[in-house]
N, C-alpha and C positions, 0 to 999 in steps of 0.2 A: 549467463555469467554476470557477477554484479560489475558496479562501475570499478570500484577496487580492483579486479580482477584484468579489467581490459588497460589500467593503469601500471598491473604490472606488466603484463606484456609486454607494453612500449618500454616498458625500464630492462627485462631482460633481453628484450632484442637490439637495445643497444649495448649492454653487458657486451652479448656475444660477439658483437660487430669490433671489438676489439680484439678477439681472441685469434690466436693461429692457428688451432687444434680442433675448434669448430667454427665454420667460417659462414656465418650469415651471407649473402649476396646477394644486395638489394634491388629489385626490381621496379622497372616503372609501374607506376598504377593505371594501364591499361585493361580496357575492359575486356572479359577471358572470353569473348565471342570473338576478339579480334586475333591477328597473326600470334605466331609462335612468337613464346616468350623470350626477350633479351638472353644471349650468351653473358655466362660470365665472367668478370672480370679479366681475368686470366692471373690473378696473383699465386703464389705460390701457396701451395700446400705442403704444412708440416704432417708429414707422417707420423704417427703413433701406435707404440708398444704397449701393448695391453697384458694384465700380469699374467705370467704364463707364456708369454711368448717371446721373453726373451729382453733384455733392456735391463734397466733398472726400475725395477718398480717401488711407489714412493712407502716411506716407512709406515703408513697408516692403512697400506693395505687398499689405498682408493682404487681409481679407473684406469689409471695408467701413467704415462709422463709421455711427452711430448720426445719425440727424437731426431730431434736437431743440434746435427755434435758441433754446432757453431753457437749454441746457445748456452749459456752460461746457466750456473744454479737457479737465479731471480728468474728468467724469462721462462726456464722448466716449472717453475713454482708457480710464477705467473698463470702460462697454460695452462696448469693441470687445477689452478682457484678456477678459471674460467671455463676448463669442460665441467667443471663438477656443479660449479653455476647453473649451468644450464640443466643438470641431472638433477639439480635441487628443485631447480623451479618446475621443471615437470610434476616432483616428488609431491611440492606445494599444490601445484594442481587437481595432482590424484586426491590432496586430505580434500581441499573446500570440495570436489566431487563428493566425497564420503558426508562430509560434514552438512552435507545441503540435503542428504540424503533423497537424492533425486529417484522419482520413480520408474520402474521397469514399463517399459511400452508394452505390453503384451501384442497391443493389435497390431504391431508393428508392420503400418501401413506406409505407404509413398507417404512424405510432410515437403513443403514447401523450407529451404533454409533463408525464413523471412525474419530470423531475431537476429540482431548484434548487442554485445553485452547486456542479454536479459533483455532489451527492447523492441518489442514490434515495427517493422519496416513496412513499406508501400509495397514491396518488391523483393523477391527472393535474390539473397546474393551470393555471388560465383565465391566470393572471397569473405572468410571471417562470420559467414551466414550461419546460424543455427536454429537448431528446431526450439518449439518454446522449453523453456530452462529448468522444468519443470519436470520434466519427461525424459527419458532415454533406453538407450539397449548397449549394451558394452563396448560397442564402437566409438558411442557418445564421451562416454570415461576418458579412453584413449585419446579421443581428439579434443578435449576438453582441457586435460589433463598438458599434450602440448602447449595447445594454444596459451596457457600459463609460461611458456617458457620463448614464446615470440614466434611458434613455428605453426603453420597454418595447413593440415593434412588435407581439407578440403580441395584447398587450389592444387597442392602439390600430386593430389592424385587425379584431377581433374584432368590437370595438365598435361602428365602421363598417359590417360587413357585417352586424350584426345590426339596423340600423337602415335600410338598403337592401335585405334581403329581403323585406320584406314590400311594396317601391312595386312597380306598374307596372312590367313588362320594359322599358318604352321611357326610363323613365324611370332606371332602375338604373345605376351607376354600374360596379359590379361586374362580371367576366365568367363569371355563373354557367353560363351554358353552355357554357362548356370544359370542365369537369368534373361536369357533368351532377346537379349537385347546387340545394338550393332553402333549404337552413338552415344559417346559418354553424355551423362547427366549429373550438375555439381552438386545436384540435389541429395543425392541418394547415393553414388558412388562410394564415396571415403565411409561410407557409414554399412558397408556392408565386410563382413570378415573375408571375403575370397580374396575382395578386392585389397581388403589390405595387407594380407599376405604376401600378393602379390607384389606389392609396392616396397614391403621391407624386404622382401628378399635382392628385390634390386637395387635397395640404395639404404639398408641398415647393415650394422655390422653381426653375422649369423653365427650365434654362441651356442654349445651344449642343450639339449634336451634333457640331458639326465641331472636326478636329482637327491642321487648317491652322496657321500660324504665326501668322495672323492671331486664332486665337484662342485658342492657348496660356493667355490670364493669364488664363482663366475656369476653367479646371480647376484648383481648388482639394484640397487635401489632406483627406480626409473626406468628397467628394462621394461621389454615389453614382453609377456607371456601370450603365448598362441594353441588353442587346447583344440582338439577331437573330438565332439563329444559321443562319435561312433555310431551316430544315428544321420547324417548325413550335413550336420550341423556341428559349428564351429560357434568357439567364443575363447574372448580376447583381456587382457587385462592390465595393467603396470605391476610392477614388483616393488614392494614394499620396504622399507628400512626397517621394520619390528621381525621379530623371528616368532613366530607360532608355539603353541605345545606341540606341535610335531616336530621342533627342532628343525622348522623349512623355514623360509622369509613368506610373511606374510602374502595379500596380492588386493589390490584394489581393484573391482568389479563389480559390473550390475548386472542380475542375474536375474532369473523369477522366482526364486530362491534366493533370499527372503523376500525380495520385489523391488530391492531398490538399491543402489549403488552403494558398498559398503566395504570396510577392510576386513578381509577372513581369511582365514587357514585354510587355503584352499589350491594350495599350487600342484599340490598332487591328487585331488581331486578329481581331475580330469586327465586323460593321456593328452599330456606336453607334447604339441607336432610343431613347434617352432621356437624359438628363445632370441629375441635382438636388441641392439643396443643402437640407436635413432636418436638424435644423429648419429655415423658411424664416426668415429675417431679419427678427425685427417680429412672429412670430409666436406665438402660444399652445401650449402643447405639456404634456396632462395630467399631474401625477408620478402612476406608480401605485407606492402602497406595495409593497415585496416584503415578501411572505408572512413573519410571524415575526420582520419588522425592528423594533425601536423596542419 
């Protein structure tokens, strides 16, 4: 990712850090081998009404509005500039993905996350690490694509699975048994689709599958799409703001098919086993510092 790119970061994640509706919560920059991370804050949470479910949703049809009956018109307007902020800069993320036209990994081997914005490090790192920038597989897209908007899946799934390996298999959230492993690694974790299913289902908000006319206005610009590809193999992608000749919303992904990260008509392409919206609306979502910032 160029230096532009990790510039904005730092400019969205302080956007959000003002916002009530999506609530960054910043963390110390402790190294991810050490104890469990800071609780947060404990400040409150505005709940939010998503269209369709009730509330008043705003006249342009966006993400939702903020539902706090003690807040006047400005601080609803406010909210809902700043969730959509953050849906923008995702959105931002997914084009420079498309636009850099990064190539499909095929070998798609174990890689070291030894790059920070595009640059080669001494050392792989737990936080903001990527593979070279040049390369990817659809997970790349998705986690790319946040990290434009200050939110770092890396550490966030890391985190998680290092606090789910050690329960009970019945209890585990994760699917360690896909990959026959028992100790998270920040390496390879967030960049595998089981595992990030698994992480949105527990902490995004989980929208329709269907892509009937009946439910068109839930597919929002920024979500995240989750496909089947019915051979035991999964892929992942963002949703798009352009609409297709199919009359669908576009979907940015990288596929081997053409080879390389791109915007295509292709949401129906594939059987839909997931639809989320990450951050969820209302929710907490930790800032991790990147390495070397500030």
């Amino acid at each position: 990712m160029a230096a532009g790119s990790m510039a904005r970061m730092a400019v969205w994640a302080l956007v959000a850090l003002g916002a009530a509706s999506v609530k960054l919560v910043g963390e110390k920059d402790e190294d991810a081998q050490g104890g469990e991370p800071p609780a947060a804050d404990g400040a409150p949470i505005v709940s939010w009404v998503a269209p369709g479910q009730g509330g008043n949703a705003p006249e342009d049809g966006g993400f939702g509005r903020c539902a706090d009956p003690s807040w006047t018109a400005d601080d609803e307007k406010e909210c809902l500039a700043t969730y959509q902020a953050v849906q923008c800069a995702i959105l931002e993320g997914a084009h420079l993905d498309a636009q850099n036209e990064t190539r499909y990994y095929l070998e798609n081997l174990w890689l070291p996350t030894n790059y920070l914005g595009g640059v080669k490090q001494d050392k792989a790192l737990t936080k903001w690490g990527d593979i070279p920038p040049d390369i990817g597989v659809c997970t790349d897209t998705v986690i790319r694509s946040l990290r434009n908007a200050g939110i770092d899946l890396q550490w966030l799934v890391y985190r998680d699975m290092k606090k789910d390996q050690g329960k009970p298999k019945a209890k585990q959230s994760y699917p360690w048994g896909s990959f026959k492993k028992k100790v998270a690694d920040p390496n390879i974790d967030h960049r595998r689709c089981p595992n990030l299913e698994a992480f949105l289902k527990l902490h995004a908000l989980s929208l329709t599958t269907g892509t009937g006319p009946e439910h068109l206005d839930t597919w929002q610009a920024g979500d995240i799409v989750y496909w089947d590809l019915m051979t035991g193999r999964f892929h992942i992608g963002i949703v798009s703001d352009q609409v297709g000749p199919s009359g669908l919303p576009m979907v940015f992904h990288n596929f081997p098919s053409p080879g390389y990260s791109c915007e295509e008509d292709v949401l129906d392409g594939f059987l839909v086993a997931g639809h989320y919206r990450f951050p969820a609306p209302g929710a907490e979502v930790p800032l991790v510092p990147v390495p070397g910032a500030g």
